[in-house]
N, C-alpha and C positions, 0 to 999 in steps of 0.2 A: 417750898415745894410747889411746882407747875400744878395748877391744878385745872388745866383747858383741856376737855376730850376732841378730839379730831378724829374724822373719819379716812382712814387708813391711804385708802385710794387716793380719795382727794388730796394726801399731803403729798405722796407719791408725787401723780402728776403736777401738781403745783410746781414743788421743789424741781420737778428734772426741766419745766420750762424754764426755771426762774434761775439758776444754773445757767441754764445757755445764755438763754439773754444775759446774765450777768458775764458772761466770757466774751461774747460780744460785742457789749457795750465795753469793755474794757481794752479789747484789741481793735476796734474799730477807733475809738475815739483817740488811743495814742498813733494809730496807724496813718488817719487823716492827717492830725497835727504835726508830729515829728518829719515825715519826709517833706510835709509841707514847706517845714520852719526851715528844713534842710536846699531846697530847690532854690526856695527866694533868698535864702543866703548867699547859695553860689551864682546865684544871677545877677547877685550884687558885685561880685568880681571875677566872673570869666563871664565871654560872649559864646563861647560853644555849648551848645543843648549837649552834645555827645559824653563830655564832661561830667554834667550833671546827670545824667542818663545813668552812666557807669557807679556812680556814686550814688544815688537815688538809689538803683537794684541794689547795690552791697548792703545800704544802709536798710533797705526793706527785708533783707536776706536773715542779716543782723538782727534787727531788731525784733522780727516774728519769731527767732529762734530763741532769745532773750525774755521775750513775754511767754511764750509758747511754754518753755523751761520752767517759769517762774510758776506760768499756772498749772503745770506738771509739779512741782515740789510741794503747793501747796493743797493741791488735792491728797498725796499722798501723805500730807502733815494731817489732813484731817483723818485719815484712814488711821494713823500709828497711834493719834489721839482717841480716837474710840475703841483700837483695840485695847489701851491701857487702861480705858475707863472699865471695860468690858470684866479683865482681870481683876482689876478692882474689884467691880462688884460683885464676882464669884467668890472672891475671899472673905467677902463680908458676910455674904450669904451661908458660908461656910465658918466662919469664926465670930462672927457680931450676929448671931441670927436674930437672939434678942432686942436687937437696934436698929435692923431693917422690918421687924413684925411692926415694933413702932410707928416707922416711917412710913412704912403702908397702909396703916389705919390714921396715921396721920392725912393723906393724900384722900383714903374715904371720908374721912371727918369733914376735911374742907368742901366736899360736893355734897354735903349734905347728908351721907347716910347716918341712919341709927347706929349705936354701940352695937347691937344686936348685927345689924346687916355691915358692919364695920369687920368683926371676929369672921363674919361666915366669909365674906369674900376673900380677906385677906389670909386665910385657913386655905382658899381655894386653888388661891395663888400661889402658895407655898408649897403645893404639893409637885410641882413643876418646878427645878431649879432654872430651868433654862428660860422656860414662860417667867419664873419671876425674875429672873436678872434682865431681860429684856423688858417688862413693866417697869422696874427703876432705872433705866437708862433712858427708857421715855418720858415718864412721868417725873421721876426725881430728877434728873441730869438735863431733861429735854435735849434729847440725843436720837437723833435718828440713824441709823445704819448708813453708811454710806456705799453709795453704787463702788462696786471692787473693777470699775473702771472708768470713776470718775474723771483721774489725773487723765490717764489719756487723753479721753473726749474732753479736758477743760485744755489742754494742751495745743489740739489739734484746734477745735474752736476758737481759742485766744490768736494762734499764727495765724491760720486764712484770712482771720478777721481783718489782722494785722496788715497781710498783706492786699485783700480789698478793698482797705482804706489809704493805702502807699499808694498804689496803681493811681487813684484819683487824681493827687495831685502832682504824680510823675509825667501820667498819659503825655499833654502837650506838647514835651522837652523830646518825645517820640516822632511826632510830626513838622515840629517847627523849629527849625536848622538856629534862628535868632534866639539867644536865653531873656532875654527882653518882654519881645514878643511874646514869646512860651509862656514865662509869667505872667503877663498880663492875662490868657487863658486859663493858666493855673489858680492865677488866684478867685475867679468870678465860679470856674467850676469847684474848687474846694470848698467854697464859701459857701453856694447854695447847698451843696451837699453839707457841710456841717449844718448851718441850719436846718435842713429835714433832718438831719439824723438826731443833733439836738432837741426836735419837737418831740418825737417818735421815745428818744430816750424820756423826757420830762412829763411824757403822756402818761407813761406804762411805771412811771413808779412816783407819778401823782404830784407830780410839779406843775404849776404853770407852764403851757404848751409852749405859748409865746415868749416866754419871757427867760425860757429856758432853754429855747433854739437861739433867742438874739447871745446869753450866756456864753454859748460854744462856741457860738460864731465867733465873738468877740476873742474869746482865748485863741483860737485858731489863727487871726488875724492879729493881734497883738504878737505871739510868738512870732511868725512870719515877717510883719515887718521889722521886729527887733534883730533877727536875725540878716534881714538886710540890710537894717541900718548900721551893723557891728561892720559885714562885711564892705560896705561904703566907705566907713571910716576908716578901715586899716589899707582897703585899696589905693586912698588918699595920700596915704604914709609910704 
């Protein structure tokens, strides 16, 4: 059984920043990469940016609507998971009362209180069903309520993302008529941007800054040139 108190607020806001930034570091980092891998692919076997252009939007169109989706179903998987646990534990409270009294002076036990101050609190608790089924979903389950519009806001957050990390390494193919060229632009501006965005990610959740910007870069740049190097060799053929 959990036995960490937190103060209410504080997890609140924690959680709703750490949520977003988790939808954005997930739509940005596949949004930089994937259209990236995709531009220098096609720059590897057509010379018209326009090409790539049409292709780059679709595949940005795609793919935000792809992750957007994805982070749409799984917000709403956490939502259907807590309601389940929720029914759960009205049944129990209602059919095992004797096995949740347990479990709640079990959960005082472990912070320390007396037998004495163990019975009173847990008597306290119980006189609220709804106050105690939401104490063992925190304390027992460590479950927190989920915002009832998470899915969306993780949905919508994950595509923009998506899509202002596409933009990046598409822009170029925008201004410069050569896919050569364009690339050579593409890939210096992708690059630094993975790396700030890679520092930025590895800051905020306690990685080596450095070492964790060169990391993305490196993926960034690895996909990209393999994707050019496929599309070289069947140009060959």
């Amino acid at each position: 059984m959990d036995t960490h108190l937190h103060h209410d607020t504080h997890i609140e806001s924690h959680l709703k920043s750490s949520e977003m930034l988790t939808d954005i570091v997930i739509g940005m980092s596949d949004g930089l990469t994937v259209p990236f891998a995709l531009a220098a692919g096609l720059s590897g076997a057509v010379s018209s940016s326009t090409i790539i252009v049409i292709a780059g939007i679709a595949e940005i169109c795609a793919g935000s609507i792809a992750m957007g989706l994805g982070g749409y179903l799984a917000g709403k998987t956490e939502q259907d998971h807590y309601s389940s646990e929720v029914k759960r534990e009205y049944d129990e409270v209602e059919n095992k009362r004797h096995l949740e009294i347990e479990e709640t002076k079990e959960f005082f036990a472990n912070i320390g209180l007396s037998p004495a101050l163990q019975d009173q609190a847990t008597e306290e608790i119980a006189q609220d069903k709804d106050r105690w089924v939401d104490f063992m979903m925190k304390y027992e389950l460590g479950l927190e309520k989920p915002d009832p519009k998470r899915a969306t806001k993780s949905a919508l957050n994950i595509g923009l993302a998506y899509i202002a990390g596409g933009i990046i390494p598409l822009s170029p193919y925008f201004f410069v008529t050569d896919s050569t060229e364009a690339l050579k632009i593409s890939v210096v501006a992708t690059l630094i941007c993975l790396f700030i965005f890679g520092y930025f990610k590895s800051k905020i959740t306690g990685v080596n800054p450095l070492m964790g910007a060169v990391k993305v870069m490196l993926i960034g740049a690895v996909a990209a040139a393999a994707a050019f190097g496929v599309a070289k060799l069947f140009e060959g053929h």
